[in-house]
C-alpha positions in Angstrom: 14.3 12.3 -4.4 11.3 13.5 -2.1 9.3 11.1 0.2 5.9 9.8 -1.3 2.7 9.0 0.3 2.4 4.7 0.2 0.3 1.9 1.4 -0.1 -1.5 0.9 -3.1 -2.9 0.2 -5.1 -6.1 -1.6 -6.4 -4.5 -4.8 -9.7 -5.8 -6.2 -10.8 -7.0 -9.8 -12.2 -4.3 -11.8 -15.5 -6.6 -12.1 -15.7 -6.2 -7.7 -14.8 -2.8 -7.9 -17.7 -1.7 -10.7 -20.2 -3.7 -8.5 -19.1 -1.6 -5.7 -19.5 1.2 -8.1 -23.2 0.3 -9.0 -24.1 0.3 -5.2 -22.1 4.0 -5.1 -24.4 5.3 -8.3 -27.2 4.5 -6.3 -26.6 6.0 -2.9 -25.0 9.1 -5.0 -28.7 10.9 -5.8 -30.1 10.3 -2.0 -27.4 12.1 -0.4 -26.5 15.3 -2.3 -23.1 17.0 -1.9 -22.9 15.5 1.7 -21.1 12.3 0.9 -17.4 11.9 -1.1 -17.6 9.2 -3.2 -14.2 6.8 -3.9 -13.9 6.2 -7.2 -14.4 2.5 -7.8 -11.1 1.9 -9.8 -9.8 2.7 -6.6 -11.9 0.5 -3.7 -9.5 -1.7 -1.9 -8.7 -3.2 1.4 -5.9 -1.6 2.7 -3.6 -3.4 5.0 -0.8 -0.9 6.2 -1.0 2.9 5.7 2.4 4.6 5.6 2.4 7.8 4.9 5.2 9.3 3.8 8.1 6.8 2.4 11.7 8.1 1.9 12.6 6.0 -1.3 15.1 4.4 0.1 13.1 2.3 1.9 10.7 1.6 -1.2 13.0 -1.6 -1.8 13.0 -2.9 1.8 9.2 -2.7 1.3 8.4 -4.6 -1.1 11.0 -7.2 0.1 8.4 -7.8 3.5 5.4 -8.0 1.5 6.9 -10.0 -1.1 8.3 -12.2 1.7 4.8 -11.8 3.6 2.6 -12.7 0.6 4.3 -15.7 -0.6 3.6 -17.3 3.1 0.0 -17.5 2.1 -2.0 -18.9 -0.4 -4.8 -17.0 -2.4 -7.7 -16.5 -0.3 -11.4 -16.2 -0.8 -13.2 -12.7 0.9 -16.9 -12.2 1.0 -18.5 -8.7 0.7 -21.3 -8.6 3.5 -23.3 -5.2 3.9 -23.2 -1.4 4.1 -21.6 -0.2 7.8 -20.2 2.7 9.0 -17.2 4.2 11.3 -17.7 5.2 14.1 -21.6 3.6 13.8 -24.4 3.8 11.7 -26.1 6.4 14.0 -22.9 8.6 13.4 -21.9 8.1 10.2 -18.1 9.3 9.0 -16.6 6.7 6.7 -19.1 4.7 4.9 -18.2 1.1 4.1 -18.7 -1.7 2.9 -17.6 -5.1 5.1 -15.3 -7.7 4.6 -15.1 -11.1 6.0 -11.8 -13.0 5.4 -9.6 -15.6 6.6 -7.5 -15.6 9.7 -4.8 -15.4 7.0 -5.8 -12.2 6.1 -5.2 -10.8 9.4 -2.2 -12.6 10.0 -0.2 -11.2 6.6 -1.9 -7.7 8.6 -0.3 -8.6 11.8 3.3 -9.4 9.9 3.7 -6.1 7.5 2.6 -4.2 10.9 5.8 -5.7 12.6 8.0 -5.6 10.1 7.0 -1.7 8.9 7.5 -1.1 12.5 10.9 -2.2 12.7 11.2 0.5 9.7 10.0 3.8 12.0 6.2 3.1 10.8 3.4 3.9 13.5 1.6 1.6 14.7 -2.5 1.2 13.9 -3.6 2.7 16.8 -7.1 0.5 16.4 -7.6 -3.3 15.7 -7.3 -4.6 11.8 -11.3 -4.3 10.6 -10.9 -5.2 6.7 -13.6 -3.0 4.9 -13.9 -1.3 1.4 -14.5 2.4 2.0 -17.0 3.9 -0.7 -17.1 7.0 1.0 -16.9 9.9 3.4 -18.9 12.1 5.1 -18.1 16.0 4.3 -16.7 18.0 7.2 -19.5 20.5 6.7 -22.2 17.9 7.2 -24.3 19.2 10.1 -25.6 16.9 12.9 -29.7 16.6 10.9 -27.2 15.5 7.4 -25.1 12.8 9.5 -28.3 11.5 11.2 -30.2 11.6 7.6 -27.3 9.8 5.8 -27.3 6.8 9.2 -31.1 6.6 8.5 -30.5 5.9 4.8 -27.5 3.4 5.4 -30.0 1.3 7.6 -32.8 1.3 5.0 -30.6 0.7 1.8 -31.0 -2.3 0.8 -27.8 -4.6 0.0 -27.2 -7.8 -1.7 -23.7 -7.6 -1.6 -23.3 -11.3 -0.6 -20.2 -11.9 -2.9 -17.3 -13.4 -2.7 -13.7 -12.5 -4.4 -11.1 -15.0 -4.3 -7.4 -12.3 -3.9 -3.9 -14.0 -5.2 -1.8 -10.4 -4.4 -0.8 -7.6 -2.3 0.1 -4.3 -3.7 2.7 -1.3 -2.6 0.8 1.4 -3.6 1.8 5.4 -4.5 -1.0 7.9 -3.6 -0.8 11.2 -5.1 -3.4 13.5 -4.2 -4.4 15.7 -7.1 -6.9 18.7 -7.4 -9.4 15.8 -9.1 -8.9 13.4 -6.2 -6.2 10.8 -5.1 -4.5 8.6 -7.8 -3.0 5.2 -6.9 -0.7 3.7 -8.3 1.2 0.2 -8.1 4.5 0.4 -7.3 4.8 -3.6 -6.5 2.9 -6.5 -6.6 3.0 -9.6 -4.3 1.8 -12.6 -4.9 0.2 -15.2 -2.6 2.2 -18.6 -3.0 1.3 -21.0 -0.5 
């Protein structure tokens, strides 16, 4: 069997994911073909990229996040406002921000140490939980990323919710002609 393309990640309620759909629909018509849109069925906060995953270690996987998970209890996140990577004056990877726990970090810190013992690379930049809505085109000249920062700092947000997360999900990407499709391949949940 050939390697897929996995990552592990805390999946969001479908009621979370269509309010970060609504704020999508209403960027979508002030920035043209510039920006690719996520799908909101598939907004989540990932936690470990791996890549590609020989099968064989698809069970070790979800043994350290089954093992990771249940050292935690459920925890409450809080969606704050619209951001950028690298900044809002150079807009690449729209986003929208996070703020968690310090146990959301930690489980972070324990499935990078334990996918590393596994041949996984390490994040070569610090853990900065966000929900990606989308990304800049490569073809955006220097006016369309300058535009797009200008609109991200005018937009206005009221994102102040909050989403209380009981799992963490191994998830399959397959990337089709119509756009990535993710799909579970194990769920973990918090039991602390």
């Amino acid at each position: 069997m050939t390697a897929i393309r996995a990552f592990i990640a805390i999946d969001l309620h479908s009621d979370v994911q269509q309010k970060l759909g609504d704020v999508i629909r209403r960027l979508k018509p002030l920035t043209g073909d510039i920006v690719r849109w996520v799908p909101e069925h598939n907004i989540h906060v990932t936690l470990k990229f791996l890549g590609d995953t020989s099968p064989a270690n698809l069970e070790i996987l979800k043994k350290i996040i089954t093992s990771e998970a249940a050292r935690y209890a459920p925890m409450e996140l809080t969606l704050t406002a619209l951001g950028a990577f690298p900044n809002l004056r150079r807009p690449r990877v729209i986003w929208v921000g996070v703020e968690a726990p310090p146990a959301l970090a930690a489980i972070t810190r324990g499935i990078e140490a334990e996918t590393l013992r596994l041949g996984y690379a390490a994040e070569d930049r610090p853990f900065s939980p966000h929900l990606t809505l989308g990304r800049l085109s490569h073809n955006a000249s220097p006016d369309d990323i300058r535009k797009i920062g200008e609109l991200l700092v005018r937009f206005p947000t009221t994102l102040d919710a909050a989403v209380t997360v009981k799992t963490v999900t191994l998830f399959r990407s397959d990337l089709l002609p119509g756009g990535a499709v993710y799909t579970p391949i194990h769920i973990a949940a918090f039991q602390a």
